[in-house]
C-alpha positions, 0 to 999 in steps of 0.5 A, spaced: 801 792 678 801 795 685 796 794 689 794 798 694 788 800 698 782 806 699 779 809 705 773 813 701 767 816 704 761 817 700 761 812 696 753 812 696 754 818 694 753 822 687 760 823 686 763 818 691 760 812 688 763 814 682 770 815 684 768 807 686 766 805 680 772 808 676 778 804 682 774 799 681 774 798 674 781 801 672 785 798 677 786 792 682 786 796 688 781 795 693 776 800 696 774 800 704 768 805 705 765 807 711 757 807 710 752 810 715 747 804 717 742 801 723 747 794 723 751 791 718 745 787 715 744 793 712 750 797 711 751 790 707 744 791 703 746 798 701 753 795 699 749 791 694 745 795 691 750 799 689 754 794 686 747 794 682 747 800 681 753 801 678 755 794 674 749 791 673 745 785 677 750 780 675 755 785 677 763 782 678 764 777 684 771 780 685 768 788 684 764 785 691 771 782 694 775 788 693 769 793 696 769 793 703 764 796 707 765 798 715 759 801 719 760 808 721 759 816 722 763 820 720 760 825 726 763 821 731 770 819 734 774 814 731 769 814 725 764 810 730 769 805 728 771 799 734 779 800 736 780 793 732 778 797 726 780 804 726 788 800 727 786 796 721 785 801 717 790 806 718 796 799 717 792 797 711 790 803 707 794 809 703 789 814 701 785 818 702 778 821 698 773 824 703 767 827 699 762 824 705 759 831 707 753 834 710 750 838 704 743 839 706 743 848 705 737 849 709 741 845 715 742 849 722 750 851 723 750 846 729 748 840 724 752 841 718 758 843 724 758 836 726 757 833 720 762 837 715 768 840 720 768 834 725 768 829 720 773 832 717 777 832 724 776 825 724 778 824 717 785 827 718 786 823 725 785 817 721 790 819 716 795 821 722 795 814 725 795 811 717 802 816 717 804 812 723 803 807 722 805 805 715 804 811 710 799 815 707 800 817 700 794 822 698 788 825 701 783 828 697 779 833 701 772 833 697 769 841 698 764 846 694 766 851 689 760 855 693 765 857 699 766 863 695 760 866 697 758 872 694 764 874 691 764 876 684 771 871 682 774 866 686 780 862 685 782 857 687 788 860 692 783 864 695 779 861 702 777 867 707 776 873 701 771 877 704 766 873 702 759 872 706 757 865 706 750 864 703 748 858 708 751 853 714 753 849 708 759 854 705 761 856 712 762 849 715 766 846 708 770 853 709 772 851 716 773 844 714 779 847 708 782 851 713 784 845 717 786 841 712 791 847 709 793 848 716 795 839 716 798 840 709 805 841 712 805 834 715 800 830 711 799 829 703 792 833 702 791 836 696 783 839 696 778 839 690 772 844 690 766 842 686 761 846 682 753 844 681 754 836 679 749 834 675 748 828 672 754 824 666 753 828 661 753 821 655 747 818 659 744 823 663 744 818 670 744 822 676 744 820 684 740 826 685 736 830 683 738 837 687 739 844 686 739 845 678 734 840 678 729 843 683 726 849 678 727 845 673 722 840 675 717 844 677 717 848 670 717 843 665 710 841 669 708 848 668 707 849 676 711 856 676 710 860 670 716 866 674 724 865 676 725 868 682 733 870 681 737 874 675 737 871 668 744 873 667 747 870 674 752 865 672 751 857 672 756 854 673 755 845 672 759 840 671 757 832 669 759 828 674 764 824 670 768 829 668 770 830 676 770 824 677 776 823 672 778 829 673 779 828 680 782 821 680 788 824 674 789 830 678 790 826 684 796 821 682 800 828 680 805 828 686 805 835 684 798 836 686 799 836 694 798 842 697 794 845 692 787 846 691 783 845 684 776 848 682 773 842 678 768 847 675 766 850 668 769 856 669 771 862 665 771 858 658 764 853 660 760 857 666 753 858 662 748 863 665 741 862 669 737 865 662 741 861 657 739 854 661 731 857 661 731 857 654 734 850 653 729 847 658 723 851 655 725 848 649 726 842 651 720 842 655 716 846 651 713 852 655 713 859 655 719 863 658 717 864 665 716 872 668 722 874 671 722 876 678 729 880 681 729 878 688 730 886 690 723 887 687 720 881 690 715 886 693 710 882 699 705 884 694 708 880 689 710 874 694 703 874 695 700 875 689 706 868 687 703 865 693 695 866 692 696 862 685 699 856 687 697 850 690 698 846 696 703 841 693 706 847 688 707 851 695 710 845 699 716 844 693 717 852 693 717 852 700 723 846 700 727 849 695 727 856 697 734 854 699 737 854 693 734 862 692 741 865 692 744 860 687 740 864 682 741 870 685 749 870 684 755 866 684 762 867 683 766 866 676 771 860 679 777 860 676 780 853 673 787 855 670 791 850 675 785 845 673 786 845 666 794 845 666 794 838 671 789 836 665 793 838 659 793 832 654 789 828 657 783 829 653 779 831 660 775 837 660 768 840 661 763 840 656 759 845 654 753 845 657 749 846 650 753 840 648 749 835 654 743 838 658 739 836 652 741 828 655 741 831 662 732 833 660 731 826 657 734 823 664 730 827 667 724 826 664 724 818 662 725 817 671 720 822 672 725 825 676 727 819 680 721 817 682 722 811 676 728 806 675 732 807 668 
């Protein structure tokens, strides 16, 4: 068996660590991974705590040996690599996954222009150097199914569609495909979009507990008896491990390069705002919430919301605000490309009345992170 060597970012992230674990696990490769930290002892305490997480106390001795971890900033040049390291990378690696980014949606632009455009700078001048120096194979580029903005539909071709962008989130991953599309004439990149990620739809388990899970949280406690949003809006998730598999499949298809894949329900999966509020009042047994349409959000109805509220109700709604527009409306994001690159393989994206009631137990079994499962 060939081996070969990764250079991924993210990998203590949701999706990151899990294309970690699947190279790890289904191959002999061997993973560098950039990880940001104060000094090494604690890039080194963060490397076993994934482990850990991932394989179990007693994880595999040779999954440490083949996972390496180097201390860095994707913000900053040469990755804030030493020259030394920088050029041993570029020899030693072949390919490229880099779904490290900013993805807090309340961040001003100037914040997620650093993290998300400029990291990606730094990322295709590390894969330009690896091209020099020994060959660079793949590069996968991690972006959101959300740089559609307020489109109606979105496909996979499309990038600047006369959308607007909701937040300093959308707008910084659509600039940071724009650079890629504009190297894929001298480098090997394909681009992956992700919809909302949630949890492994056979476990439950999740890194986060992000977007989706937000108003979930706070309505199976029964703290906020309205939905501020539109019933009928698509919602449209994906369980973290099928793009995981997804992504790693489509990625070693030579026919893949140049192109861009939505790893998202899509038309055949994408469920709405009001078919996932009946499955949480089930499941949470609470009553239906009022609906409030964001256009009849009157200052009389946002006060008569805010009077009801608590101090600690009122500080989680005010932190997830930022997630408002998703439950206003999203884009129907077309799949056909991603479901051909799968075809025969047995990877597709469940429906979510198949695992969401997995997802709640998760959920509720940690008490929405807070517990170790």
């Amino acid at each position: 068996m060939t081996t070969r060597t990764w250079f991924m970012t993210g990998t203590t992230g949701q999706v990151g660590r899990e294309l970690l674990r699947r190279v790890l696990e289904r191959t002999e490769d061997k993973v560098i991974g950039l990880v940001r930290g104060g000094d090494e002892e604690k890039v080194a305490k963060r490397k076993d705590r994934l482990l850990k997480d991932l394989f179990g106390f007693e994880y595999p001795k040779e999954y440490a040996e083949r996972y390496e971890t180097v201390r860095g900033d994707l913000m900053e040049d040469k990755l804030g690599l030493d020259d030394e390291t920088w050029s041993r990378i570029a020899r030693e690696c072949s390919r490229i996954t880099h779904p490290g980014a900013s993805v807090d949606f309340g961040a001003k632009y100037e914040d997620a222009y650093r993290h998300n455009v400029m990291g990606t700078t730094h990322m295709l001048e590390l894969a330009t150097e690896m091209q020099a120096q020994g060959g660079i194979d793949r590069f996968a580029m991690v972006s959101t199914c959300y740089v559609g903005g307020d489109l109606d539909e979105f496909r996979p071709e499309d990038l600047y569609a006369g959308q607007n962008f909701r937040n300093a989130y959308e707008k910084t991953k659509a600039e940071s495909e724009q650079l890629c599309r504009d190297a894929m004439d001298r480098l090997p990149i394909m681009t992956f979009r992700l919809s909302t990620v949630v949890g492994d739809s056979r476990t439950g388990k999740t890194a986060t507990f992000n977007v989706i899970y937000w108003p979930l949280r706070i309505y199976s406690k029964g703290w906020y008896p309205w939905f501020i949003g539109r019933m009928e809006a698509y919602s449209d998730v994906v369980p973290v491990n099928y793009v995981a598999d997804a992504l790693l499949h489509i990625y070693e298809q030579e026919s893949a390069i140049g192109q861009t894949f939505h790893l998202a329900a899509g038309p055949d999966h994408c469920t709405t705002n009001g078919h996932v509020i009946e499955m949480a009042s089930k499941f949470f047994e609470q009553p239906i919430p009022e609906v409030v349409d964001p256009d009849n959000l009157t200052d009389e109805k946002k006060q008569e919301i805010w009077d009801a509220l608590g101090v600690t109700q009122r500080t989680i709604i005010t932190q997830g605000m930022v997630y408002l527009p998703y439950f206003t409306k999203n884009p129907m994001f077309i799949t056909a490309n991603t479901e051909a690159a799968l075809e025969g393989t047995g990877i597709e994206c469940p429906d979510v009345s198949d695992y969401f009631s997995v997802l709640f137990e998760y959920a509720a079994r940690t008490d929405w992170g807070r517990h170790k499962d």
